[in-house]
KOLKOL-558475 format. One record per residue: residue in one letter; x, y negated, z negated of N, C-alpha, C, O in turn. Coordinates in steps of 0.001 Angstrom, whole numbers, padded with zeros to 6 digits, always signed. Atoms other than C-alpha are relative to their C-alpha. Example, Ala and Ser with C-alpha at 12.3 -4.5 7.8 and 13.67 -1.06 7.14 Angstrom:
<sites>
A+000890+001190+000000+012300+004500-007800+000900-001200+000000+001936-001181-000665 S-000820+001190+000060+013670+001060-007140-000770-001090-000730-000261-002198-000899 
</sites>
This chain:
<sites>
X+001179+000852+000139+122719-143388-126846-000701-000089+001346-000093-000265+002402 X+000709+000348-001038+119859-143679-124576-001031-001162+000137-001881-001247-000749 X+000656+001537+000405+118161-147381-123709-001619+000581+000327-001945+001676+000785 X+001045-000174+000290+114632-147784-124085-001064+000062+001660-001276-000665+002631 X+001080-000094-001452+112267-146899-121250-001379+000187-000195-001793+001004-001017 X+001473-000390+000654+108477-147196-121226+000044+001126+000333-000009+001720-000744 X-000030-001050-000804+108632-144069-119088-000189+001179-000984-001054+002051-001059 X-000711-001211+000687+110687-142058-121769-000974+000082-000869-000392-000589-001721 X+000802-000538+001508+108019-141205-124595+000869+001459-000163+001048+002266+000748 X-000673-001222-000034+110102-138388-126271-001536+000493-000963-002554-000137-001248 X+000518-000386+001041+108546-135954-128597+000429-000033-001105+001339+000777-000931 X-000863-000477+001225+109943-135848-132139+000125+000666-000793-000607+000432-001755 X+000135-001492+000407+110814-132571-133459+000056-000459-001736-000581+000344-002418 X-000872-000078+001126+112170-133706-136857-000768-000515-000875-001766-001222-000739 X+000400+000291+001756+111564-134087-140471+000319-000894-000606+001085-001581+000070 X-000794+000860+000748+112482-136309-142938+001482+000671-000339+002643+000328-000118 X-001507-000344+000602+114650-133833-144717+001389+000403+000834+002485+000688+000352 X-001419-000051-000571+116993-133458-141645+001044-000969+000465+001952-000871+001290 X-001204+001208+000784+118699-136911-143002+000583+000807-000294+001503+000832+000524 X-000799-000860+000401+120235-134301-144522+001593+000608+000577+002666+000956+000083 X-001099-000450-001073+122288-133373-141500+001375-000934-000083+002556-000605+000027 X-001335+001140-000154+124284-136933-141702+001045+000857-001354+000729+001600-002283 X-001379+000305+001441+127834-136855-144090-000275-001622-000024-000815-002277+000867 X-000173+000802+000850+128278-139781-146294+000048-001250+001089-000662-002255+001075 X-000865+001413-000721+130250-142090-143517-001642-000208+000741-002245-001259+000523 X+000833+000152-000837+127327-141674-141318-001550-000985-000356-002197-001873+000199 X+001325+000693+000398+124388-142529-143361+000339-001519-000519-000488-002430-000479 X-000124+001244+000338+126189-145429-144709+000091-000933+001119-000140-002140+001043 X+000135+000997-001327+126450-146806-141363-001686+000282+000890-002026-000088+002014 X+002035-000338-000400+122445-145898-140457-000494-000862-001070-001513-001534-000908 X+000659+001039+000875+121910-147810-143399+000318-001589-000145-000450-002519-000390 X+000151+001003+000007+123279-150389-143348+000290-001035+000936+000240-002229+000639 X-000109+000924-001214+124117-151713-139567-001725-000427+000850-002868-000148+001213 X+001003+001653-000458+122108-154352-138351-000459+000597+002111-001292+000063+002843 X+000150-001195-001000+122097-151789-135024-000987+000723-000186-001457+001094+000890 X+000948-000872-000095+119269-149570-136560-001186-001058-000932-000862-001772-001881 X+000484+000919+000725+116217-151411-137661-000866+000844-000689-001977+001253-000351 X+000690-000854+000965+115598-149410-140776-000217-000851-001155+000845-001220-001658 X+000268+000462+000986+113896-151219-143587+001045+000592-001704+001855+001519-001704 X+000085-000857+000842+114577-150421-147066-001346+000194-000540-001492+001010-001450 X+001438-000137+000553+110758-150768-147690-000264+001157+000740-000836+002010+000063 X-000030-001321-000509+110807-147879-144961+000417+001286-000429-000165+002346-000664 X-000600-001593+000581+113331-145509-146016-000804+000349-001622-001133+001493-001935 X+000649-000314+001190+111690-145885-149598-001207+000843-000089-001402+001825-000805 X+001435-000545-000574+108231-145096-148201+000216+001586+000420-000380+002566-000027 X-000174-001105-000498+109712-142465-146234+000395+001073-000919+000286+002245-000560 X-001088-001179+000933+111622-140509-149185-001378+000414-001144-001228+001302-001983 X+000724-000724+000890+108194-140165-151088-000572+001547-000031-001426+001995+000733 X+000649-001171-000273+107695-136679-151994+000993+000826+000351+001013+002020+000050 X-001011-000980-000491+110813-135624-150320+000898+000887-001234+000420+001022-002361 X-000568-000672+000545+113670-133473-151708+001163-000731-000845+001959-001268-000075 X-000732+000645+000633+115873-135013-154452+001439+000184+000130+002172-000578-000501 X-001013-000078-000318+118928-133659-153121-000168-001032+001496+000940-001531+001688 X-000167+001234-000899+118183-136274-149912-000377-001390-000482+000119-002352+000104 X-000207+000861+000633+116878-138783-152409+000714-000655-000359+000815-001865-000153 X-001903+000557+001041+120292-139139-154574+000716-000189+001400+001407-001207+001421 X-001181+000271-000928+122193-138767-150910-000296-001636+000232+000543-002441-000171 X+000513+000991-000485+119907-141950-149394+000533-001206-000869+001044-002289-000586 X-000251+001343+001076+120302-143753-152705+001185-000516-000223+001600-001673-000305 X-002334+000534-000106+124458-143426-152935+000497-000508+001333+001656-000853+001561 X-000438+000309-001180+124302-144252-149495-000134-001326+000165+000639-001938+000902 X+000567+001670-000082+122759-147760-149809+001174-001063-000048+002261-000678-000480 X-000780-000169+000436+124519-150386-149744-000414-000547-001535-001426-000194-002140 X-000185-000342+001273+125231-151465-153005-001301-001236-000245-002169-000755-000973 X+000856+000646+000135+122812-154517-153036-001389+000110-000259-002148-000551-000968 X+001389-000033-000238+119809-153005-152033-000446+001436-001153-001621+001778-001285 X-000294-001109+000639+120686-149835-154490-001501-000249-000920-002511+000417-000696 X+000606+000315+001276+118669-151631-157890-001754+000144+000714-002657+000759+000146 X+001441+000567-000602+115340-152749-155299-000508+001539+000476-001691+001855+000343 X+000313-001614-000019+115467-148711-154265-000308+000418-001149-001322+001116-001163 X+000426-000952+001414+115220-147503-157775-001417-000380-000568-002063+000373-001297 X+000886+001102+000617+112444-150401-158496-001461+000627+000930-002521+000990+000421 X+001296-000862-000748+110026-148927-155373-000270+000815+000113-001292+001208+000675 X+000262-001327-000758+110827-145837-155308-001033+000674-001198-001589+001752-000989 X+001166-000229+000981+108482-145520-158473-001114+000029+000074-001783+000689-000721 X+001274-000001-000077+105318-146521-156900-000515+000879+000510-000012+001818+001127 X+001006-001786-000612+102649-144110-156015-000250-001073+001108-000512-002276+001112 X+000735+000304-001121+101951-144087-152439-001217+000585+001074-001189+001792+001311 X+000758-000801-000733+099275-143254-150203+000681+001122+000965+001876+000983+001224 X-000656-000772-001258+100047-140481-147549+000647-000433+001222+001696-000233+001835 X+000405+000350-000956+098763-142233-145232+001510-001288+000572+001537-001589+001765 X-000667+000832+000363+101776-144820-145757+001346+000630+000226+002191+000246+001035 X-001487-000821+000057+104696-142319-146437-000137+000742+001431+000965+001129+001820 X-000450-000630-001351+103684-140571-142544+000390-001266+001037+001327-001291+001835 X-000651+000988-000850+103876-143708-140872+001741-000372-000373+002625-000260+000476 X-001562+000046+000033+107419-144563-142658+000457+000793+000482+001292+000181+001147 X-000888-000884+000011+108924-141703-141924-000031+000101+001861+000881-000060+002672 X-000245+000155-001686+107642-141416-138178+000858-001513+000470+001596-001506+001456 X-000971+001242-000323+109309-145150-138037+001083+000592-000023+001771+000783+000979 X-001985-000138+000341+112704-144003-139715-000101+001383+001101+001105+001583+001250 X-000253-001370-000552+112283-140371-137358-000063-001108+001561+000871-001064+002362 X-000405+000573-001566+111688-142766-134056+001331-000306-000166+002142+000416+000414 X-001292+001201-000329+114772-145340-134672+000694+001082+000016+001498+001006+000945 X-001206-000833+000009+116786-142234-135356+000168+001197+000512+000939+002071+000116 X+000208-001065-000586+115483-139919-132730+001341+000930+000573+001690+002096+000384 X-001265-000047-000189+118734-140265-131045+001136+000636-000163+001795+001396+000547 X-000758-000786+001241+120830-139586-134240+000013+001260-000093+000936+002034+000162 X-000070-001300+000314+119653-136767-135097-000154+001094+001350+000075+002280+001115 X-000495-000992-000662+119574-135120-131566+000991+000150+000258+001147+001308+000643 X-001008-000190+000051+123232-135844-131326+000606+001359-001218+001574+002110-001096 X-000268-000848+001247+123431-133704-134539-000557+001063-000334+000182+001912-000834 X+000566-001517+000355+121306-130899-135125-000410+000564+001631-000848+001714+001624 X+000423-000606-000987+120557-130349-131207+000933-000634+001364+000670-001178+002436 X-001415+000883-001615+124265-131395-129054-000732+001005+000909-000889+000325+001923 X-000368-000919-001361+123475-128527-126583-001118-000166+000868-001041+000063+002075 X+000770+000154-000894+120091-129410-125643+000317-001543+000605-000256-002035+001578 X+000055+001661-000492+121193-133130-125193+001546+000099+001083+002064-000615+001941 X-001185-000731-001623+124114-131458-122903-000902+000141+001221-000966-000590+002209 X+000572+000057-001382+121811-130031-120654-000872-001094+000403-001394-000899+001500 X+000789+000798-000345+119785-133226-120587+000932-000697+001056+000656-000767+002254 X-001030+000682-000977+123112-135214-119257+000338+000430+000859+000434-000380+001781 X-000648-001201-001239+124346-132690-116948-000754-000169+000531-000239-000880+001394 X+001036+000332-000839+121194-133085-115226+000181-001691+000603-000123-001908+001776 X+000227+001006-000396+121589-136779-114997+001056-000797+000647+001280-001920+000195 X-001127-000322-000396+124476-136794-112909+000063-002257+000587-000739-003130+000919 X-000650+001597-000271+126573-140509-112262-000027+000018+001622+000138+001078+002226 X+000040+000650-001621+126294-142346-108358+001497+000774-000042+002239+000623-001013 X-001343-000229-000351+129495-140520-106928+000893-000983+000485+001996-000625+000897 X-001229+000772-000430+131243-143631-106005+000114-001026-000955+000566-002159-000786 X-000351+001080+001429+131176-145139-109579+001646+000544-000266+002668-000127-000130 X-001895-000397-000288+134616-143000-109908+000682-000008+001075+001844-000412+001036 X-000998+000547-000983+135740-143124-106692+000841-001151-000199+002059-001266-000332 X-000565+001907+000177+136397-146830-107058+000338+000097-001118+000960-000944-001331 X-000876+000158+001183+137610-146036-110647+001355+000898+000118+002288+000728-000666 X-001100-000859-000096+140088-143581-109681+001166-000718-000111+001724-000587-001200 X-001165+000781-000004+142954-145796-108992+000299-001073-001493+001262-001821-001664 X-000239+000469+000940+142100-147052-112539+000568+000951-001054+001517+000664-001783 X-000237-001493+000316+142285-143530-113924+001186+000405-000343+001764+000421-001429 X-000846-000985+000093+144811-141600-112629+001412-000216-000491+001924-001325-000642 X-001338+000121+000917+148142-140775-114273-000238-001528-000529+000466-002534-000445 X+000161+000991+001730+146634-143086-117032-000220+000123-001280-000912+001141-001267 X+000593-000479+001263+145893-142726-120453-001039-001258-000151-000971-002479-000011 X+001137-000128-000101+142332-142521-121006-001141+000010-001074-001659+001075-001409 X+000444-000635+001565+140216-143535-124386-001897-000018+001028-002414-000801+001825 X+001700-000592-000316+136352-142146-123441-000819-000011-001716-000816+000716-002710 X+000564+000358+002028+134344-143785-126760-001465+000370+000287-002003+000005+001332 X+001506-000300-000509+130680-142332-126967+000474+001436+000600+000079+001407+001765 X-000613-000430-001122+132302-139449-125431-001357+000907+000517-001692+001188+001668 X+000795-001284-000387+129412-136863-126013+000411+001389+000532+001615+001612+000403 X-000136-000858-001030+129452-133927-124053+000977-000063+000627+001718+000919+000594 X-001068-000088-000736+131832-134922-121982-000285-000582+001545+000480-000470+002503 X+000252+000652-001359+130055-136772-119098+001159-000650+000831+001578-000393+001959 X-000960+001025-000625+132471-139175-118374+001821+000320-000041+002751-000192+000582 X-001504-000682+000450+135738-137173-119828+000133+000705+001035+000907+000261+001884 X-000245-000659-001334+135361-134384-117159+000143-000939+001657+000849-000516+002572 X+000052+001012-001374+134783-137389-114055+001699+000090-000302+002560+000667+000363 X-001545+000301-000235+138212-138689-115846+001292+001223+000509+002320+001031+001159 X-000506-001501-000048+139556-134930-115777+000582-000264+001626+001729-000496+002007 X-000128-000258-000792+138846-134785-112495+000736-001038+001481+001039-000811+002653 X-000302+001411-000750+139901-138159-111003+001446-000213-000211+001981-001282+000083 X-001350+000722+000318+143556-137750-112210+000708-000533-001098+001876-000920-001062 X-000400+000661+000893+143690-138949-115471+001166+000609-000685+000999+001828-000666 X-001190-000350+000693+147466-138389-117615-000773+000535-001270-000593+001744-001419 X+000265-000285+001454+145762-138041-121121-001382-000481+000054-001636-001516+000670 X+001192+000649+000716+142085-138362-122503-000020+000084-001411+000359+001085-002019 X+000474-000176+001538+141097-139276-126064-001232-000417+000255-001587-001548+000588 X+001596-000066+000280+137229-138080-126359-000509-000084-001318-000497+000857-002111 X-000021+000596+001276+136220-140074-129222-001592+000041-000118-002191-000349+000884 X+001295-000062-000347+132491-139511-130189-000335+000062-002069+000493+000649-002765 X+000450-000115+001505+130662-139892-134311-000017+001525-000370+000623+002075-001266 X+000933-001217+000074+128901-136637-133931+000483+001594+000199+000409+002141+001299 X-001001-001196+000309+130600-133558-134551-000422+001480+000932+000295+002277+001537 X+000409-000630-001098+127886-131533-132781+000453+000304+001209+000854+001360+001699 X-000446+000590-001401+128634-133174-129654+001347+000566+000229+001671+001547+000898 X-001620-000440+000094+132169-132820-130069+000327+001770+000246+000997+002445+001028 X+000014-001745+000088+131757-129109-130844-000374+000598+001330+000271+001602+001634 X+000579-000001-001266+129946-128899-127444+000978+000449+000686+001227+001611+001006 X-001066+000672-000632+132756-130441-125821+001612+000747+000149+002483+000914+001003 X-001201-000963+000356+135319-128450-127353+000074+001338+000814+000974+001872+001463 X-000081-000990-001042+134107-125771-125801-000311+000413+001272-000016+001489+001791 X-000119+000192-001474+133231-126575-122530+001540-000242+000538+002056+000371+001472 X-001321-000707-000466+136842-127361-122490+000858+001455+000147+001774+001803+000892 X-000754-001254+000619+137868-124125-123805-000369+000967+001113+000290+001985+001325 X+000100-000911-001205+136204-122633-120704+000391-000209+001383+000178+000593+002292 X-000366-000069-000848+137739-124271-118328+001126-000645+000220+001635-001099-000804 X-001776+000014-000077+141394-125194-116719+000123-001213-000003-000645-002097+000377 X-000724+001255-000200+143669-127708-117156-000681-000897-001111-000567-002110-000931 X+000373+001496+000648+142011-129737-119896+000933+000012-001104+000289-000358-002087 X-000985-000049+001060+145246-129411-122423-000071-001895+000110+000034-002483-000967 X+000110+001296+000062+144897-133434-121133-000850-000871-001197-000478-001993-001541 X+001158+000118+001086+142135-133995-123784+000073+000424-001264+000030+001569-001713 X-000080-000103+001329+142460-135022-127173-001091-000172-000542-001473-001339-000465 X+001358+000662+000529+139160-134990-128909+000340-000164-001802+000979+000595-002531 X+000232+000376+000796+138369-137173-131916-000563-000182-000544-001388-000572+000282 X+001158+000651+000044+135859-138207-133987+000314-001765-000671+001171-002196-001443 X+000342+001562+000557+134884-142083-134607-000802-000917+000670-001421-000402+001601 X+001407+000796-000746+132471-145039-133363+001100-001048+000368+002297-001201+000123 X-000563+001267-000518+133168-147999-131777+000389-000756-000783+001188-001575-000328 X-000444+000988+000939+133731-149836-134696+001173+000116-000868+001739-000748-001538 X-001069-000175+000465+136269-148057-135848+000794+001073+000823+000538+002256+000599 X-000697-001267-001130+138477-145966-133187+001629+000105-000708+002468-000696-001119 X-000553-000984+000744+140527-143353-134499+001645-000122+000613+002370+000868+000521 X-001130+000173-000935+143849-145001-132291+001202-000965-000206+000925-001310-001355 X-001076+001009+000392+146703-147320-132738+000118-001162+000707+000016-000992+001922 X+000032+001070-001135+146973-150692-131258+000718+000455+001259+001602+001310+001209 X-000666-000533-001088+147816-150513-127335+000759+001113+000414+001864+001323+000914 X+000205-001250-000594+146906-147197-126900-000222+000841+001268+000193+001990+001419 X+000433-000598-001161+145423-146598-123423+000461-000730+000713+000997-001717+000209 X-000009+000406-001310+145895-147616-120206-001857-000944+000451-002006-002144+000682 X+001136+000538+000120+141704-147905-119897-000675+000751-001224-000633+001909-001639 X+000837-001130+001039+139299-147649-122714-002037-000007+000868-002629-001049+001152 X+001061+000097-000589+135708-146542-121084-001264+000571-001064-000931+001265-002025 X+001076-000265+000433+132082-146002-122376-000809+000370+000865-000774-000484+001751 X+001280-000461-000982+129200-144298-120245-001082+000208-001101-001079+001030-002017 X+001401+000040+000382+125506-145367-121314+000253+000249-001631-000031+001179-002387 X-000340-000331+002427+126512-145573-125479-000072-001629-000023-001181-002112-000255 X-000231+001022+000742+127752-149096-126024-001267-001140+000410-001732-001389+001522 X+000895+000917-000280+125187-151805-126850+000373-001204-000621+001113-001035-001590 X-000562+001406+000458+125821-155631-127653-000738+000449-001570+000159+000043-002308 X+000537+000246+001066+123870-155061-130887+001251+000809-001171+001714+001946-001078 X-000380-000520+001399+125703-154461-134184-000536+000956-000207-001739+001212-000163 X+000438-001428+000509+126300-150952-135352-000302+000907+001465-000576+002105+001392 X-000179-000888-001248+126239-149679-131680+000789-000521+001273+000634-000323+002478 X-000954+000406-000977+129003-151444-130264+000144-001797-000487+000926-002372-001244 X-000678+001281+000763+128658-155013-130659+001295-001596+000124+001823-001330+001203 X-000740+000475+000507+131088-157858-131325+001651+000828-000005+002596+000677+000769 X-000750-000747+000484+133330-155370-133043+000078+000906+000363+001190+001277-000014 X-000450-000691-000947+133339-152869-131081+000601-000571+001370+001340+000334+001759 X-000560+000801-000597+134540-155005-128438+001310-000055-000193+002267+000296+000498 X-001728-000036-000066+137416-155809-130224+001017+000962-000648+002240+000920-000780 X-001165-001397+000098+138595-152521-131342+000179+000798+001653+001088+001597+001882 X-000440-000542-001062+138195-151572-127622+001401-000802+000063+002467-000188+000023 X-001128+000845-000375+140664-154571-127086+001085-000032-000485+002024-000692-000040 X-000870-000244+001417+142643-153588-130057+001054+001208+000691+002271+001362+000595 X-000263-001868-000021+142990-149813-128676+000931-000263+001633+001856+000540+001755 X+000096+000008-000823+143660-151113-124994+001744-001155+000614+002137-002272+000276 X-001158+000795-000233+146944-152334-123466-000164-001259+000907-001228-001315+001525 X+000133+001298-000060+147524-155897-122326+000385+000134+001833+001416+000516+002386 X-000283-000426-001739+146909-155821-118191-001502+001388+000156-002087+001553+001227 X+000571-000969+000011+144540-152772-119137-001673-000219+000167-002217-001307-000020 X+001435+000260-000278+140767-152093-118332-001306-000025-001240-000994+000619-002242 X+001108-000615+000833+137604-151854-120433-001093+000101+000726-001422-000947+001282 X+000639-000473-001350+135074-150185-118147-001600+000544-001016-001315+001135-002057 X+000868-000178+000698+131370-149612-119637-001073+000239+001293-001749-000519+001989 X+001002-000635-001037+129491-147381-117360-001211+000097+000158-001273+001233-000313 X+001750-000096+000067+125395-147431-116979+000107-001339-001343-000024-001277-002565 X+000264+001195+001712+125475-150871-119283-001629-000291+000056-002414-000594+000954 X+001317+000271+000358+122430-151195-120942-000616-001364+000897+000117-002329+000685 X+000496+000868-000277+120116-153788-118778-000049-001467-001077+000005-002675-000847 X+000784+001242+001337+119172-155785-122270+001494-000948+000007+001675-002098-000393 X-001127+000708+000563+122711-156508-122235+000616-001227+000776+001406-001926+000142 X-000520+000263-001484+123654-158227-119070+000537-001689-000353+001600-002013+000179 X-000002+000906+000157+123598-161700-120308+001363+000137-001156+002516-000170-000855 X-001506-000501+001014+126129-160643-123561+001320-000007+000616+002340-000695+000593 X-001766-000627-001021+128682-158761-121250-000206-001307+001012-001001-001910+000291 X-000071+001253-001164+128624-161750-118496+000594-001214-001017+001441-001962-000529 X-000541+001181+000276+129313-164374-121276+001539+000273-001279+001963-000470-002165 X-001266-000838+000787+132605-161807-122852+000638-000136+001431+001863-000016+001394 X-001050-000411-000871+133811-161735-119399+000339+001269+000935+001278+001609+001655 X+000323-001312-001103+132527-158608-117762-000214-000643+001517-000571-001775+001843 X+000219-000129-001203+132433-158025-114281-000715+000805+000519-000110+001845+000260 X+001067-000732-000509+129474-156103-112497+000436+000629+001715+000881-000072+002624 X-000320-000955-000732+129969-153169-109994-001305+001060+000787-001543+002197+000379 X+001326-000806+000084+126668-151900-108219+000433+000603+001359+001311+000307+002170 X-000305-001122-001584+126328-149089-105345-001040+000289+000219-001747+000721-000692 X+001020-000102-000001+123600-148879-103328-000583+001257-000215+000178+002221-000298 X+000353-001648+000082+121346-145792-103741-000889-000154+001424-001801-000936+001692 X+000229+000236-001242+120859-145125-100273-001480+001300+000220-002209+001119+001194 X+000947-000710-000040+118235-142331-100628-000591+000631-001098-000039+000264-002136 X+000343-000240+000957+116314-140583-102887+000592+001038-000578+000758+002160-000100 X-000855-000890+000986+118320-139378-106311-000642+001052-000812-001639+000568-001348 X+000405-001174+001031+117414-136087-108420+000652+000089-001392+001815+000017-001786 X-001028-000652+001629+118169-135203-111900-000360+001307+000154-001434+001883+000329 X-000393-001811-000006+119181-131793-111830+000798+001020-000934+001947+001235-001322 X-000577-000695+001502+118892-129438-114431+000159+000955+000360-000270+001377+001433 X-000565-001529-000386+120608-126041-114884-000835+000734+000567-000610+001447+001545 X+001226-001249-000692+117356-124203-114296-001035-000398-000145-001067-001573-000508 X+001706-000076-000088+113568-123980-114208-000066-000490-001827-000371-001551-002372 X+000021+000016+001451+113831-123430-117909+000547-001119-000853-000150-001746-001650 X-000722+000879-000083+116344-125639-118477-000866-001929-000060-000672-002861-000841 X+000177+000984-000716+114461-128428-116716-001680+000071-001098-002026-001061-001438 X+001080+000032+000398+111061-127619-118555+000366-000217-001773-000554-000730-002409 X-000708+000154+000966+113121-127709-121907+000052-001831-000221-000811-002454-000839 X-000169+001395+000079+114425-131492-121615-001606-000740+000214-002001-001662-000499 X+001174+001008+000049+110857-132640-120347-000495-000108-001071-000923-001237-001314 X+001217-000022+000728+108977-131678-123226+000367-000185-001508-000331+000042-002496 X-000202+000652+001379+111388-133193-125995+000020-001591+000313-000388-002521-000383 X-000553+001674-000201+112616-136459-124106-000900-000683+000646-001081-001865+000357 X+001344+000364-001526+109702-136931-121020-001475+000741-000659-002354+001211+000063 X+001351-000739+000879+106839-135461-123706-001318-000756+000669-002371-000215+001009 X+001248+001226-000890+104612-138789-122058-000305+000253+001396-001345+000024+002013 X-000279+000201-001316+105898-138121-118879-001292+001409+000785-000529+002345+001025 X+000395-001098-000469+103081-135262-117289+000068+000085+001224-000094+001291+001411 X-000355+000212-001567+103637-135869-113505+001548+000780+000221+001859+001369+001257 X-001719-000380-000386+107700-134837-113996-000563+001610-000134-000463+002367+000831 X+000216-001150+000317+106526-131785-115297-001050+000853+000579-000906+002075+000634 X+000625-000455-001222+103630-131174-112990+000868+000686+001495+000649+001685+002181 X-000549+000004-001696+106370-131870-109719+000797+001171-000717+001064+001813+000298 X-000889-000720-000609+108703-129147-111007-000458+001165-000176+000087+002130+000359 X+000918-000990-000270+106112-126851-111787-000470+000724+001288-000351+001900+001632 X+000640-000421-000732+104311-126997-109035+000822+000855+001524+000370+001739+002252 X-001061-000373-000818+107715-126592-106653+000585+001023-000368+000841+001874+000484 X-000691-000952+000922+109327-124431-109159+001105-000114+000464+001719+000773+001058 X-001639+000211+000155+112476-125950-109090+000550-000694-000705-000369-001304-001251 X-000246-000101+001113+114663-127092-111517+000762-001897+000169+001540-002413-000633 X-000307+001378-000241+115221-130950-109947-001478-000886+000001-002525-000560+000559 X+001086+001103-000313+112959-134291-110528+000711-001105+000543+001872-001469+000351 X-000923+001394-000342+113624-137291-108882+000020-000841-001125-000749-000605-002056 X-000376+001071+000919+114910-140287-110969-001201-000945-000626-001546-001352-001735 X+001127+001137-000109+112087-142490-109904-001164+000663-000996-001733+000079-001918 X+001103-000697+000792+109674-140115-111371-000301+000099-001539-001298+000427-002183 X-000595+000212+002095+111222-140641-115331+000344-000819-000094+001203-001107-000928 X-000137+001506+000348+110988-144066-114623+001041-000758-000271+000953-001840-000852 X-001236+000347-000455+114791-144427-113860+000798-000203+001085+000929+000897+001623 X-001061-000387-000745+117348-145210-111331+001102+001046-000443+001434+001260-001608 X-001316-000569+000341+120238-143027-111070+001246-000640-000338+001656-001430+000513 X-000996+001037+000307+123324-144524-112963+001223-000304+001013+002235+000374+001186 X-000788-000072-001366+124931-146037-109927+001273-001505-000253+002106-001915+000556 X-000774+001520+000547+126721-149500-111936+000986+000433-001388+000750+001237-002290 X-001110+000561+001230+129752-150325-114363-000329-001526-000161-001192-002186+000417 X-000161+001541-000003+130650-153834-115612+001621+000330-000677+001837+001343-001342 X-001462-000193+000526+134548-154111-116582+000855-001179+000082+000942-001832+001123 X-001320+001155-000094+137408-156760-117561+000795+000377-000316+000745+001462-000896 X-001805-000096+000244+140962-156809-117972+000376-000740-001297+000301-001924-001625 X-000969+000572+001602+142689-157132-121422+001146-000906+000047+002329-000582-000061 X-001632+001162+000344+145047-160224-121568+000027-000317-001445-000792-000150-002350 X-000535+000175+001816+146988-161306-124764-000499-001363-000165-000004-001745-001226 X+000491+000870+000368+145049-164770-124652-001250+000085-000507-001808-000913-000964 X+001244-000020+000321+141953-163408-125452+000017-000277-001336+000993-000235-002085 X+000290+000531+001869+140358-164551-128965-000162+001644-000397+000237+001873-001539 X-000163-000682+000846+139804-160937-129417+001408+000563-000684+001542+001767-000468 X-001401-000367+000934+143461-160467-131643+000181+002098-000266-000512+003001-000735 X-000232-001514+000884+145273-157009-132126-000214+000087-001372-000801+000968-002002 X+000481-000265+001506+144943-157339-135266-000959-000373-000694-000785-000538-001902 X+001228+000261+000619+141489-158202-135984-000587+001403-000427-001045+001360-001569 X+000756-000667+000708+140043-154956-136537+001182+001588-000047+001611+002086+000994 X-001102-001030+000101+142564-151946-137679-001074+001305-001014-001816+001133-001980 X+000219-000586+000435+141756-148423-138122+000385+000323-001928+001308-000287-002466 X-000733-000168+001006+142011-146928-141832+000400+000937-000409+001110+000918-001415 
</sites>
């Protein structure tokens, strides 16, 4: 997940019909967490016209409440003009989504470019090493390779998106020593692990206080997953959140940025690639690496710092969140 920036105007490549892409588990959680703010007067709007094999998926996907009020609208005739705006709504909220899913490799080289403050792991190392390691959100592998490299005993790279995963898989597969790395799939709300599982469980730039992208309940399946003495470490935390995590008991970790940071993409190409799906608003980023012809922008320029902060607390057995409040199934 990436938080909202005026900066970021992406472009949006996608269709309606590549809903299509989700399985079953997925859309039922797009539909109905309180995390994506998708109408059903939207998705209805949006499905006019479409293909009846994503119709029937949308409709079994509902949940069961809103099932009868789908069958009831999806009858009316609508203007065009009506069904492009829905659909660009439901294609923004789920820009995200679906680049995790039909496009992991370009949203690889986007991260790889957007490289973490080097002394956010330093100072986690000693949390790290010869530890076991759950990485939720894992993606790509941003934060799995840091742990890789920092020492860690075991990782479990736990991520929805199968894409991603697939990525991941084989970026390990090309390089040494990662037999440490178990990859999984599942979300925060439900992690794929057994009570007092890890040593630390961590997140980089994914988890958000809102339902359906962390949450409450994600919270306490981290706490669930996480041994008693153990860390929960949430890397680049969303700004919106700050007030949430501060009244759970987070702790805040900032490093200065002492000069000016780059995002640095694989190449020229590379770098002209990510602008013109994610930075589509942005024409200045794409001017500076033009005009240099090189394959780095600064941070400031895409209307970001470089992710140079954590926030993290320690799992004790007094907490209200309970092992046994939320259990895998």
């Amino acid at each position: 997940m990436k938080f909202e920036n005026p900066f970021q105007i992406f472009k949006n490549p996608f269709v309606i019909e590549d809903l299509l892409v989700f399985d079953d588990i997925t859309l039922q959680r797009l539909l109905s967490s309180e995390g994506f703010h998708l109408t059903v007067k939207d998705v209805i709007r949006s499905l006019y016209g479409a293909s009846e094999p994503l119709v029937e998926r949308i409709a079994c996907n509902l949940p069961l409440q809103q099932r009868a009020y789908f069958r009831g609208l999806s009858q009316h005739v609508l203007a065009e003009t009506e069904v492009k705006a829905a659909r660009q709504r439901i294609l923004d909220e789920l820009f995200w989504e679906l680049t995790y899913w039909k496009m992991p490799e370009l949203y690889d080289e986007l991260t790889a470019g957007e490289r973490l403050h080097p002394a956010i792991f330093q100072r986690l190392e000693s949390d790290v090493r010869d530890k076991v390691v759950l990485d939720v959100a894992a993606g790509t592998g941003r934060a799995t390779f840091e742990c890789l490299r920092h020492g860690a005993k075991l990782i479990y790279a736990v991520d929805p998106a199968p894409g991603l995963l697939h990525v991941l898989a084989q970026k390990l597969a090309n390089a040494s020593d990662t037999n440490r790395v178990i990859i999984r799939r599942g979300c925060f709300e439900q992690l794929p692990l057994e009570n007092d599982s890890v040593d630390v469980a961590i997140s980089c730039s994914a988890f958000s206080a809102k339902a359906g992208r962390g949450g409450e309940r994600g919270l306490a399946e981290f706490w669930r997953v996480t041994k008693a003495g153990g860390k929960i470490v949430l890397i680049w935390p969303n700004p919106y959140d700050y007030d949430w995590l501060v009244k759970h008991g987070f702790r805040y970790v900032t490093f200065p940025l002492q000069q000016e940071a780059y995002v640095r993409f694989r190449s020229l190409e590379s770098a002209l690639r990510c602008l013109q799906l994610f930075y589509a608003g942005n024409k200045a980023a794409a001017h500076y690496i033009l005009e240099r012809q090189r394959s780095e922008v600064p941070f400031s320029l895409l209307g970001f710092e470089q992710p140079h902060d954590y926030c993290w607390l320690t799992v004790k057995n007094s907490s209200h969140f309970t092992k046994s409040a939320y259990r895998c199934s």
